[in-house]
C-alpha positions as CSV (number, residue, x, y, z in Angstrom):
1,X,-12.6,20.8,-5.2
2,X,-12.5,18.0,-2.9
3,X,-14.6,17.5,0.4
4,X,-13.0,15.8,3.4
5,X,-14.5,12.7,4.6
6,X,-13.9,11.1,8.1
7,X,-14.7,7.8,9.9
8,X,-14.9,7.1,13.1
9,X,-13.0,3.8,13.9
10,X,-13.7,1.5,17.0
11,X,-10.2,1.7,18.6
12,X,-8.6,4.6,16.5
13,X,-10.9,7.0,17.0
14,X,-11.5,9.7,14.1
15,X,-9.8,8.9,10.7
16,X,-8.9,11.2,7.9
17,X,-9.5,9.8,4.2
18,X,-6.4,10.1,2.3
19,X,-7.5,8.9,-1.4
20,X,-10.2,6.5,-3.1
21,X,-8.2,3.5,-3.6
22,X,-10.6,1.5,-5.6
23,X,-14.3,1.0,-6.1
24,X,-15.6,0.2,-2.4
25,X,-12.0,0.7,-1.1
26,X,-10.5,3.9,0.6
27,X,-6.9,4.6,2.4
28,X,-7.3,6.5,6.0
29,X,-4.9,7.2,8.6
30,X,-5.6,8.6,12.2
31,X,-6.7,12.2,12.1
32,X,-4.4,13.8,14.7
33,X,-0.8,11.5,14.4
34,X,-1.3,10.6,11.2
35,X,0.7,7.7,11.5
36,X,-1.4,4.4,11.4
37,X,-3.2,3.9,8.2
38,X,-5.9,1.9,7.0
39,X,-7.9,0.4,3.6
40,X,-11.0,0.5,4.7
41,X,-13.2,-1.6,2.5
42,X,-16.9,-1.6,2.9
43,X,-19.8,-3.3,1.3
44,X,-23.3,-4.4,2.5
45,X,-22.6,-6.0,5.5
46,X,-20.4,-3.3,6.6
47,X,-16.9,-1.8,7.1
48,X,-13.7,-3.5,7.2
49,X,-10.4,-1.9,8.6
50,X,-7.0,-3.2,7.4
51,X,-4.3,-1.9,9.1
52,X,-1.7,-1.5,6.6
53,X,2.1,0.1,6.6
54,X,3.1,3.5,6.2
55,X,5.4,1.9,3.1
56,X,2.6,0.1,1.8
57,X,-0.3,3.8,2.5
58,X,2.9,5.4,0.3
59,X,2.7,2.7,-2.3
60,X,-1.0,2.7,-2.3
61,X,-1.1,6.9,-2.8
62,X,2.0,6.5,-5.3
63,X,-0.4,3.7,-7.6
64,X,-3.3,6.0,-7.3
65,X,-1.5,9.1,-8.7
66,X,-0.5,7.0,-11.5
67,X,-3.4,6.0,-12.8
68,X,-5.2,9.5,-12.1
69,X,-2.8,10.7,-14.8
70,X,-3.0,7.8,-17.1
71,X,-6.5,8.4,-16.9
72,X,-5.9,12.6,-17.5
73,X,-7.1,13.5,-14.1
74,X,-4.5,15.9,-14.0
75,X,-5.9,18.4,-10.8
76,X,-6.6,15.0,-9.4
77,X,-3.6,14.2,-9.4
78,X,-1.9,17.1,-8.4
79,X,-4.1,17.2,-5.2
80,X,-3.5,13.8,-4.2
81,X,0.5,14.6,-4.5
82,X,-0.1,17.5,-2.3
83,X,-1.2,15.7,0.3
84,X,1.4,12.7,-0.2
85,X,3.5,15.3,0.6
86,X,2.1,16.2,3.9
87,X,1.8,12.8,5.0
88,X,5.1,11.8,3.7
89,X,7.8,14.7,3.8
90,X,10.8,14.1,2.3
């Protein structure tokens, strides 16, 4: 089971994780519109928002779901695709 995680960004406002991207590296996009996404990497001196494309957030979710298989995290996985789904119908 996965818990939902939020940040709260300066201009943005609230902003719903989508996936761990990498160690110290997660993709967001706005809570409400869900159509302005973010890698938002962070380390001791802080956060950093990247504004990113929705082709590249896709890309970025599509890489992740590969290597959660690879790796055999199949429910993983299967989650993340899920919610590919909802953010990218179609």
């Amino acid at each position: 089971m996965t818990s939902e995680n939020y940040l709260n960004h300066p201009t943005f406002g609230l902003l719903y994780r989508i996936c761990i991207v990498e160690e110290n590296q997660e993709l967001f996009t706005t809570l409400y519109a869900q159509r302005v996404f973010f890698l938002v990497s962070y380390n001791a001196e802080g956060l950093l928002f990247q504004p990113v494309t929705r082709a590249d957030a896709r890309l970025t979710i599509d890489t992740r779901i590969r290597l959660l298989r690879r790796n055999g995290q199949i429910l993983e996985s299967q989650e993340l695709q899920s919610t590919m789904q909802k953010n990218f119908p179609g």
